[in-house]
PALUMKOL-282528 format. One line per field, with one value per residue: residue in three letters; x, y, z of N, C-alpha, C in turn; residue number from 0. Coordinates in steps of 0.2 Angstrom, whole numbers. Example, Ala and Ser with C-alpha at 12.3 -4.5 7.8 and 13.67 -1.06 7.14 Angstrom:
2
aa (ALA;SER)
n_x (66;64)
n_y (-28;-11)
n_z (39;35)
ca_x (62;68)
ca_y (-22;-5)
ca_z (39;36)
c_x (66;64)
c_y (-16;0)
c_z (39;39)
i (0;1)
This chain:
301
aa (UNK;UNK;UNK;UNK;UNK;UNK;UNK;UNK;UNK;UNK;UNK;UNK;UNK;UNK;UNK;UNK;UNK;UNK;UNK;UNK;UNK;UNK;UNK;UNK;UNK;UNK;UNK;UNK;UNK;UNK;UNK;UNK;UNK;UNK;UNK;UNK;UNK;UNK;UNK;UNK;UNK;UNK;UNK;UNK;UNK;UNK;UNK;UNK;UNK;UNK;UNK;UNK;UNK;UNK;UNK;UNK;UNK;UNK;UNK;UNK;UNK;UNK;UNK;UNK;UNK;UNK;UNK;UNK;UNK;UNK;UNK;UNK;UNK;UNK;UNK;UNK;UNK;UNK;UNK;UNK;UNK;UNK;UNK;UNK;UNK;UNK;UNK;UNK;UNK;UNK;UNK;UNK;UNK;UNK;UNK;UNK;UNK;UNK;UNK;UNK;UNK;UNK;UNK;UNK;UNK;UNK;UNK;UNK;UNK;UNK;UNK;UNK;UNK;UNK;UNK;UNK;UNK;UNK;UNK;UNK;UNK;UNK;UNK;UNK;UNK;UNK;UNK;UNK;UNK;UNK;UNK;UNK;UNK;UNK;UNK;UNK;UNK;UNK;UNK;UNK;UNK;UNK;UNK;UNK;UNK;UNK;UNK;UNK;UNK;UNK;UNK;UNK;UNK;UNK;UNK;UNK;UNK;UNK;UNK;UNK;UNK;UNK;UNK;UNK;UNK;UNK;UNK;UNK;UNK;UNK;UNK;UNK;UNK;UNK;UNK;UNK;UNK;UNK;UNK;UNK;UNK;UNK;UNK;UNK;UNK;UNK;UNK;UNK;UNK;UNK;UNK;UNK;UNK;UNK;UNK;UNK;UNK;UNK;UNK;UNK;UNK;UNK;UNK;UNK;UNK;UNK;UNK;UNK;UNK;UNK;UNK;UNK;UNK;UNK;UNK;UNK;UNK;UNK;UNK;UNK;UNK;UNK;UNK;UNK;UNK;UNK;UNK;UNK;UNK;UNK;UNK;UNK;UNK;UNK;UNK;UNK;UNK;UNK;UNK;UNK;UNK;UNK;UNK;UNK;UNK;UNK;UNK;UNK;UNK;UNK;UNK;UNK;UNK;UNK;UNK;UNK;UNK;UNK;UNK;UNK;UNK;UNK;UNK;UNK;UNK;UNK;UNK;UNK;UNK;UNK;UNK;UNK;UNK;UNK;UNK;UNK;UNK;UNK;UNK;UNK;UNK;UNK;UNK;UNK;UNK;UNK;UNK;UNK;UNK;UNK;UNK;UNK;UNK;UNK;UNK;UNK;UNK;UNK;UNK;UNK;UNK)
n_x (-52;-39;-19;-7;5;15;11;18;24;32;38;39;27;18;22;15;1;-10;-24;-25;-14;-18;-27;-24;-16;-24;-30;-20;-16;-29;-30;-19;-8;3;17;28;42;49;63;65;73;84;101;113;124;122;116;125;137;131;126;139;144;134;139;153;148;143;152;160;167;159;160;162;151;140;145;135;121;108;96;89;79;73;80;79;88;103;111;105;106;107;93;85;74;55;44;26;14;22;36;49;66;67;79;91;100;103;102;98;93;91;82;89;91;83;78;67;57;49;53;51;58;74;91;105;117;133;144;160;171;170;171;163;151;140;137;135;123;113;115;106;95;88;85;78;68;60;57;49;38;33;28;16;9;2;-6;-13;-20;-25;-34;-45;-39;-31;-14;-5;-7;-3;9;12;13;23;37;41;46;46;53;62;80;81;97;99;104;106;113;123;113;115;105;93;81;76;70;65;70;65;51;34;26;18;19;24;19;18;21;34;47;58;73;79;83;101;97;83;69;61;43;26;11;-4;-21;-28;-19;-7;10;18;34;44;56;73;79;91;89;78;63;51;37;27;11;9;3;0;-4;-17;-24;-27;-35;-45;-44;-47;-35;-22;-12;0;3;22;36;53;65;74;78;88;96;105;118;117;120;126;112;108;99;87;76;66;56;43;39;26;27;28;18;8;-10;-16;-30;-47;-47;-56;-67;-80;-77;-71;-62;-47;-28;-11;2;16;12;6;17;26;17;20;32;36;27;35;47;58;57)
n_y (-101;-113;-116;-127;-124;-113;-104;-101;-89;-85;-70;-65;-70;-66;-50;-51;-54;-61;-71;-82;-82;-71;-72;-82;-77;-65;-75;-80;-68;-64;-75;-79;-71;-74;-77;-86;-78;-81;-81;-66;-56;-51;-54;-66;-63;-49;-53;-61;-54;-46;-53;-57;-44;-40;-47;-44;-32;-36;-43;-32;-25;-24;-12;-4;-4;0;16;17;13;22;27;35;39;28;19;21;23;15;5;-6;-14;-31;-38;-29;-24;-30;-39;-35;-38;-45;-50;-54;-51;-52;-60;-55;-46;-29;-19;-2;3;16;24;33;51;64;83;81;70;68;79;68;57;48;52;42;31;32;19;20;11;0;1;-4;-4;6;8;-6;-7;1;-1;-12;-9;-2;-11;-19;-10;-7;-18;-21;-10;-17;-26;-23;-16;-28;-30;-19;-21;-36;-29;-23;-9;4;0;8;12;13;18;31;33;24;27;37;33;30;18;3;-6;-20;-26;-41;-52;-65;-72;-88;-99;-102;-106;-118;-116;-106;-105;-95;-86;-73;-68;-74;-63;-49;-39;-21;-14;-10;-20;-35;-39;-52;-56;-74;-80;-89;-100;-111;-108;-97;-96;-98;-92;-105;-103;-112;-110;-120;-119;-116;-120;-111;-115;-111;-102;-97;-91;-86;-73;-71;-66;-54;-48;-34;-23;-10;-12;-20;-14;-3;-8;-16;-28;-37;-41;-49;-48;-59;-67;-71;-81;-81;-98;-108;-123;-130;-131;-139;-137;-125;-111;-94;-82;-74;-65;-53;-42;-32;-22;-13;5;16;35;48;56;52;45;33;28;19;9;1;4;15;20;32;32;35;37;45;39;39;45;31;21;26;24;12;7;13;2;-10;-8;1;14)
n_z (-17;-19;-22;-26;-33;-43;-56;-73;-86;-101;-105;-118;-121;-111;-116;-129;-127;-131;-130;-122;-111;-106;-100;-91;-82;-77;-70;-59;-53;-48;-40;-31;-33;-37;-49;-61;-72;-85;-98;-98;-102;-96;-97;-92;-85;-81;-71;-65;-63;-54;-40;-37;-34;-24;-13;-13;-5;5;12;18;32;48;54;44;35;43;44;33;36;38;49;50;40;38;32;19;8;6;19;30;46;53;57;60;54;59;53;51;66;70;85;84;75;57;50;42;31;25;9;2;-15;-28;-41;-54;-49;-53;-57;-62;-54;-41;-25;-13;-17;-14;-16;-22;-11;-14;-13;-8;-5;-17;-31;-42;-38;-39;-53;-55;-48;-54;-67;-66;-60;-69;-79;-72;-66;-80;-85;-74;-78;-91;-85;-78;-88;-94;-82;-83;-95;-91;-83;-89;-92;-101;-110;-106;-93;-81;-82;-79;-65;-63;-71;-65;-52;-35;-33;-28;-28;-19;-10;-1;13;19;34;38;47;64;75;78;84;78;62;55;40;34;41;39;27;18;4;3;-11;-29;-36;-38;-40;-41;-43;-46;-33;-27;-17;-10;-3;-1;2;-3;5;5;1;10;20;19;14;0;-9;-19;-30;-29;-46;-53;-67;-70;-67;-49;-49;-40;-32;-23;-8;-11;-26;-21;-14;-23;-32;-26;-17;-28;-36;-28;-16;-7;8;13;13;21;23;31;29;31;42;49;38;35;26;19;11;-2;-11;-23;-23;-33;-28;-36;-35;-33;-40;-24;-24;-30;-28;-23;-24;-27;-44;-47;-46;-39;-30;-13;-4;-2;0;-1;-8;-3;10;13;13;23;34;32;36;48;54;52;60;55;57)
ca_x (-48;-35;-15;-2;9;16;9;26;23;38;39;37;20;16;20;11;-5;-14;-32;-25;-9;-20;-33;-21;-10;-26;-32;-15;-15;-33;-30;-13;-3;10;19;36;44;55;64;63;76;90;105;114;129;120;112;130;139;126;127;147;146;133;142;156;148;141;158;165;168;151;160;160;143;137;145;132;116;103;88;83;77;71;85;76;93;109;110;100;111;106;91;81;65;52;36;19;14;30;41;57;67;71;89;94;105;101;104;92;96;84;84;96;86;84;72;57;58;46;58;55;61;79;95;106;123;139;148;166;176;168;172;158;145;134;136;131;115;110;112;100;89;86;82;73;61;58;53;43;33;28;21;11;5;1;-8;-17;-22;-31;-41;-47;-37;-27;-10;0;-13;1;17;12;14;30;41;45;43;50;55;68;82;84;100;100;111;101;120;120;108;116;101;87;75;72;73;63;75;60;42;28;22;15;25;21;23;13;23;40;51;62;80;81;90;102;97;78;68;54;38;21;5;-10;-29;-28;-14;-1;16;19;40;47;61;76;80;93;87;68;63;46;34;20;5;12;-1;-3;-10;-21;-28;-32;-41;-50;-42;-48;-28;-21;-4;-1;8;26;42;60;63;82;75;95;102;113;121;116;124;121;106;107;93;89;68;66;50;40;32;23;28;26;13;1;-16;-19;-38;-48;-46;-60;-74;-81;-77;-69;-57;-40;-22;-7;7;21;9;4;23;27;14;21;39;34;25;39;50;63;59)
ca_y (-106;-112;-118;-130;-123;-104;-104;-100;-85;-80;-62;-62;-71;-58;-45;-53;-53;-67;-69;-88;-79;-63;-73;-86;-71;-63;-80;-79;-63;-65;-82;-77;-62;-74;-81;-84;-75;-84;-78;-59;-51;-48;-56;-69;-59;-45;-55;-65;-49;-38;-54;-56;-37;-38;-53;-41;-29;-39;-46;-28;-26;-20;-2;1;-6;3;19;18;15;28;25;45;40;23;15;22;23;12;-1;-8;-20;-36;-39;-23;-28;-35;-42;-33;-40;-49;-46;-57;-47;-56;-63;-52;-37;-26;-13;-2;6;17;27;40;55;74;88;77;65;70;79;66;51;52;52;37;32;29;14;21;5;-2;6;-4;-6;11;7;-10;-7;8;-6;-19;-5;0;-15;-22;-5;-6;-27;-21;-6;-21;-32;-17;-15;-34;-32;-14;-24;-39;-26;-19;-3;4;-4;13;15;13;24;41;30;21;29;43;31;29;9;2;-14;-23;-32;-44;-56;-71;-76;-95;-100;-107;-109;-120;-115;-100;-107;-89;-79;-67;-72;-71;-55;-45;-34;-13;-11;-11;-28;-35;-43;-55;-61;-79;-83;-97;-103;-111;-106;-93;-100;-93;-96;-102;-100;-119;-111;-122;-118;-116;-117;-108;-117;-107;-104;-91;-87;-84;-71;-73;-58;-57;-41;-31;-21;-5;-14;-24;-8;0;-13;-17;-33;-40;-44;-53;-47;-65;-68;-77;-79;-86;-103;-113;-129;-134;-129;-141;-135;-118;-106;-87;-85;-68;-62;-48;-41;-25;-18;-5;9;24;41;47;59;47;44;24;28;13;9;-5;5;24;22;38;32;36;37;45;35;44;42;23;19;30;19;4;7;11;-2;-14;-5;3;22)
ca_z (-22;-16;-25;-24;-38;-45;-63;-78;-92;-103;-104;-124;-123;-109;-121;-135;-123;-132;-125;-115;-106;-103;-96;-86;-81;-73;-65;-57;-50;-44;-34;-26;-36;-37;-55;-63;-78;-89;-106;-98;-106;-93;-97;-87;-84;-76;-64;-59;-59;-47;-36;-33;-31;-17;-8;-8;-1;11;15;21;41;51;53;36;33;48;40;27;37;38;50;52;33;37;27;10;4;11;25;37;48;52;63;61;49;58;50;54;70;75;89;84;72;51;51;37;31;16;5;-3;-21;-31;-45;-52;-50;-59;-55;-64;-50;-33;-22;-8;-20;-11;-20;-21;-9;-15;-10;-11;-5;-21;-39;-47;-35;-42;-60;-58;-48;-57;-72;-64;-56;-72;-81;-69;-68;-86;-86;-72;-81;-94;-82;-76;-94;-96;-78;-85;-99;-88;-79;-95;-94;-106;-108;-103;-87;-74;-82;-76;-58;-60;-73;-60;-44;-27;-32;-23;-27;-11;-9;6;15;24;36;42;53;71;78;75;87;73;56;48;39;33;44;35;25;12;1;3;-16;-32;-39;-35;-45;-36;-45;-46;-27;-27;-17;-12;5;-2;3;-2;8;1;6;16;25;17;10;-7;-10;-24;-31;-33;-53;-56;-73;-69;-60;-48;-47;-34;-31;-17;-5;-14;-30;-19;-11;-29;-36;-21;-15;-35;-35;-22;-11;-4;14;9;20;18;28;32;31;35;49;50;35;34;21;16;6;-5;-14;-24;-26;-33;-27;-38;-32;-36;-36;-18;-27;-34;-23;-21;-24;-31;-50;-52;-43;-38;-20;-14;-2;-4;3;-6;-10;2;18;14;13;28;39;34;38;53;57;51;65;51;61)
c_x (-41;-28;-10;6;9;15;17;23;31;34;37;29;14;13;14;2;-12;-18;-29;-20;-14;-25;-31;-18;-16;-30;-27;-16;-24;-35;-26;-9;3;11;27;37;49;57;62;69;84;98;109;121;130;120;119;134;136;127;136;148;142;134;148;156;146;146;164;163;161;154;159;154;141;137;139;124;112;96;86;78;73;73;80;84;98;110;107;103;106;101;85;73;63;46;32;17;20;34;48;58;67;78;91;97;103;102;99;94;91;86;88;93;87;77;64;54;54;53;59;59;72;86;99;114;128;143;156;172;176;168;165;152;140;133;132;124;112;107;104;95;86;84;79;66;58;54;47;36;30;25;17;7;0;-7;-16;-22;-28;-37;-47;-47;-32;-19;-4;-6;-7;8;17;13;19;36;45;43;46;53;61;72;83;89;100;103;108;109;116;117;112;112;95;81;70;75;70;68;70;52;37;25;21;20;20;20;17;14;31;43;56;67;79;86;91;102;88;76;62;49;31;14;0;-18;-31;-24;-7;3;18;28;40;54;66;79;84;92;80;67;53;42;27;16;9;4;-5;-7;-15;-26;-31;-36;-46;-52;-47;-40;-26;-14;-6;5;13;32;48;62;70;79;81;97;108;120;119;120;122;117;108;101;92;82;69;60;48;35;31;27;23;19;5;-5;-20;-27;-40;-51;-53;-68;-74;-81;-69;-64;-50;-34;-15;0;14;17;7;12;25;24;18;29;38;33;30;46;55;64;60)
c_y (-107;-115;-121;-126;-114;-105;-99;-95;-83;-75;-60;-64;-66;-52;-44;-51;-58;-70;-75;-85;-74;-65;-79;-82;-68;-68;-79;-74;-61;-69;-80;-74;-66;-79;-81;-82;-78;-78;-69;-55;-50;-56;-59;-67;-53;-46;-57;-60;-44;-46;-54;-49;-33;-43;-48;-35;-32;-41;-40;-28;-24;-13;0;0;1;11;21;17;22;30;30;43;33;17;14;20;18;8;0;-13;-25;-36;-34;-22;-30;-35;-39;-39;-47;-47;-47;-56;-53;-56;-59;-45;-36;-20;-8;4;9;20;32;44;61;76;84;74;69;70;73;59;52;48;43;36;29;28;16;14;-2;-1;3;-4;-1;7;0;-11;-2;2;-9;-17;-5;-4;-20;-17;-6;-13;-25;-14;-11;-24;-27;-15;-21;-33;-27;-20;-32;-36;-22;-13;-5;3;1;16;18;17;31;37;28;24;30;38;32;21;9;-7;-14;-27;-34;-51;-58;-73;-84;-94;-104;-109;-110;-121;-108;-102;-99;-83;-71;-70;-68;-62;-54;-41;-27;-11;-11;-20;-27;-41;-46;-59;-68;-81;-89;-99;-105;-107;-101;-99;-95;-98;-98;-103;-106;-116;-114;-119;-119;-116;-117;-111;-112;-108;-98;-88;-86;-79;-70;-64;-60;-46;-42;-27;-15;-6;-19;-18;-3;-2;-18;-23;-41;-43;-44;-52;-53;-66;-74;-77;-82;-92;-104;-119;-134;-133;-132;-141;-127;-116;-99;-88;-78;-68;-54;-44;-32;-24;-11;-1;13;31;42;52;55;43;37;25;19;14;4;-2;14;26;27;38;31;38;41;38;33;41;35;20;22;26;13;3;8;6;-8;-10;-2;10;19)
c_z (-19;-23;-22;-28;-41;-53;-69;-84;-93;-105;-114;-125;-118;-113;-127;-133;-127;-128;-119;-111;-103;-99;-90;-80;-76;-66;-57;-51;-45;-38;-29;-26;-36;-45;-57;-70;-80;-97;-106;-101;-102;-94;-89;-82;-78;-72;-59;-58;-52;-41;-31;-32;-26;-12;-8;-5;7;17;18;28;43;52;47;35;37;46;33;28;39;42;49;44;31;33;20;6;9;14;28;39;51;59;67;59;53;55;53;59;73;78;87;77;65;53;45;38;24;15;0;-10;-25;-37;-47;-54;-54;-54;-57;-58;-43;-29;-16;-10;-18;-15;-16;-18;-13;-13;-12;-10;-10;-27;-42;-45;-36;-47;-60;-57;-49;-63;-70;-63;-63;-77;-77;-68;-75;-89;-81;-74;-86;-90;-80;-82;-95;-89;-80;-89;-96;-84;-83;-97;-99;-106;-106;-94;-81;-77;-80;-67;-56;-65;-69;-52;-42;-27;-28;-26;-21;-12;-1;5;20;27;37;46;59;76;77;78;82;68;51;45;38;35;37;34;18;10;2;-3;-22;-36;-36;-39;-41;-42;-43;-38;-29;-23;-15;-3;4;-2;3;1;5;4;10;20;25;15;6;-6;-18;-26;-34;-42;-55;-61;-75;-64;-58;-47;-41;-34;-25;-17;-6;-22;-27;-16;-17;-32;-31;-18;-20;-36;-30;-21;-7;2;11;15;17;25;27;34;32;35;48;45;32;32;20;11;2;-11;-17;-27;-27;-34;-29;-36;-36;-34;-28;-20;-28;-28;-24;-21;-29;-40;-52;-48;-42;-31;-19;-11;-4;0;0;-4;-4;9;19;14;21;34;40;36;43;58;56;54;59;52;67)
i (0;1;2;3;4;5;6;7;8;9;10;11;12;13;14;15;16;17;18;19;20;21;22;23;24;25;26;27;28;29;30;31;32;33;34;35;36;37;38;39;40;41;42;43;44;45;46;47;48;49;50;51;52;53;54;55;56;57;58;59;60;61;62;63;64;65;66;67;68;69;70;71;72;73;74;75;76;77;78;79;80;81;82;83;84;85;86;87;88;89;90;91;92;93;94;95;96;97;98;99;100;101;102;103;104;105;106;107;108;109;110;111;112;113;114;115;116;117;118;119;120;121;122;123;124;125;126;127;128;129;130;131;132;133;134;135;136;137;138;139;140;141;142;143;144;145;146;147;148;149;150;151;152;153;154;155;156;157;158;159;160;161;162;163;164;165;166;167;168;169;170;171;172;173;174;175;176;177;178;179;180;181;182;183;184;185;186;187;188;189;190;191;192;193;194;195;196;197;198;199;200;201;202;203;204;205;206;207;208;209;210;211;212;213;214;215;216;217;218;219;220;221;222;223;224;225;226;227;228;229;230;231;232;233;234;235;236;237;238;239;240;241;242;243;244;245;246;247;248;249;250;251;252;253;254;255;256;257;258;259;260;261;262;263;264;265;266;267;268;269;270;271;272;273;274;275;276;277;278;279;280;281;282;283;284;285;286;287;288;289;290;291;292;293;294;295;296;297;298;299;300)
């Protein structure tokens, strides 16, 4: 089945789980794992403060940035300078720079979930993505309840998974484009993750594929944010939900401008064994090794 259009749920009639949302909600997630969330709860102040405070991160020199990358760790934590990602089966790198920020951890937390850096030429720059980290984990543990609840689990099935996870905010910084022989800021791909909640970018350029092959754009909406099935709930429910190939586009060049964006992909503790949820088949992966693969293969060791 194929679509033109990204289907719209606010987040209380989610909650509410009324049999037409729970049953549109699972359509969704069946045909292409992709839907937008309106009326979720995060305030609009949040969202414009964490962007002006990673535009200025992004606007410090490349030594200091550089200072803060980490590949021995796969940029789990810190920077990743520009031109280092690239997509599953592609040679030519994404035009982006990013920041990866996780939870602020304790002993509960699996020891490989890795502590968090601090940005010192920025007084606010922990505080405010600890904030965001932390309300955007908790919007996305509901929609894992709403998702539980389509599969006709029970509506805590997935918090012993992601409470304590590995999740990650990604801040990134799409620069201008000067050249238009490459207009892809992110080529096509699939998220590694169980969902992915993606801030409103201001600007537009997200594109999701759909089963013709066509290109779906996502209009940018700063105060909606898009969510989509990443590859690890595709792999427990035994490709019953759909992780859908999507990419980010500069459809003009001739006036190209930075794009920043801000998806914070949830995972699983590295503990938790991706076995299948909707069937008795035995194959299984942990969490830690299926993430471990795919960093790899997206050149980040």
């Amino acid at each position: 089945m194929s679509f033109n259009s990204i289907p719209v749920f606010s987040m209380p009639d989610i909650e509410n789980r009324n049999q037409e949302t729970i049953d549109s909600l699972y359509k969704a997630l069946t045909t292409h794992g992709f839907f937008t969330i309106t009326d979720h709860g995060i305030k609009d102040e949040v969202l414009a403060s964490s962007y002006k405070v990673s535009k200025e991160f992004f606007d410090l020199s490349e030594d200091i940035k550089n200072n803060y990358a980490h590949p021995e760790v796969a940029g789990a934590r810190g920077y990743t300078p520009f031109g280092k990602e690239t997509a599953v089966g592609e040679k030519t790198p994404d035009l982006k720079e990013f920041w990866h920020h996780g939870p602020v951890i304790d002993e509960s937390f699996d020891d490989r979930v890795p502590k968090n850096i601090f940005v010192s030429e920025l007084a606010d720059f922990n505080g405010q993505f600890d904030l965001l980290f932390n309300q955007l984990n908790m919007l996305g543990i509901k929609v894992l309840s709403a998702i539980a609840v389509t599969l006709g689990k029970d509506p805590d099935f997935f918090d012993n998974w992601a409470l304590k996870g590995n999740s990650i905010l990604r801040l990134i910084h799409y620069p201008p484009i000067n050249d238009n022989t490459n207009i892809m800021r992110a080529r096509a791909h699939a998220d590694i993750n169980l969902i992915t909640l993606l801030v409103g970018a201001e600007e537009s350029g997200l594109e999701v594929q759909n089963s013709s092959g066509g290109w779906i754009p996502i209009q940018a909406k700063s105060k909606s944010i898009v969510c989509n099935i990443g590859d690890m709930m595709q792999l427990v429910t035994r490709s019953k939900l759909k992780s859908t190939s999507h990419r980010v586009v500069d459809h003009n060049v001739d006036k190209s401008s930075s794009r920043y964006s801000m998806p914070f992909f949830l995972h699983p503790s590295p503990d938790i064994e991706l076995c299948s949820i909707v069937d008795d088949s035995a194959d299984s992966i942990s969490a830690h090794d299926f993430l471990e693969e795919r960093l790899r293969a997206i050149k980040l060791y």
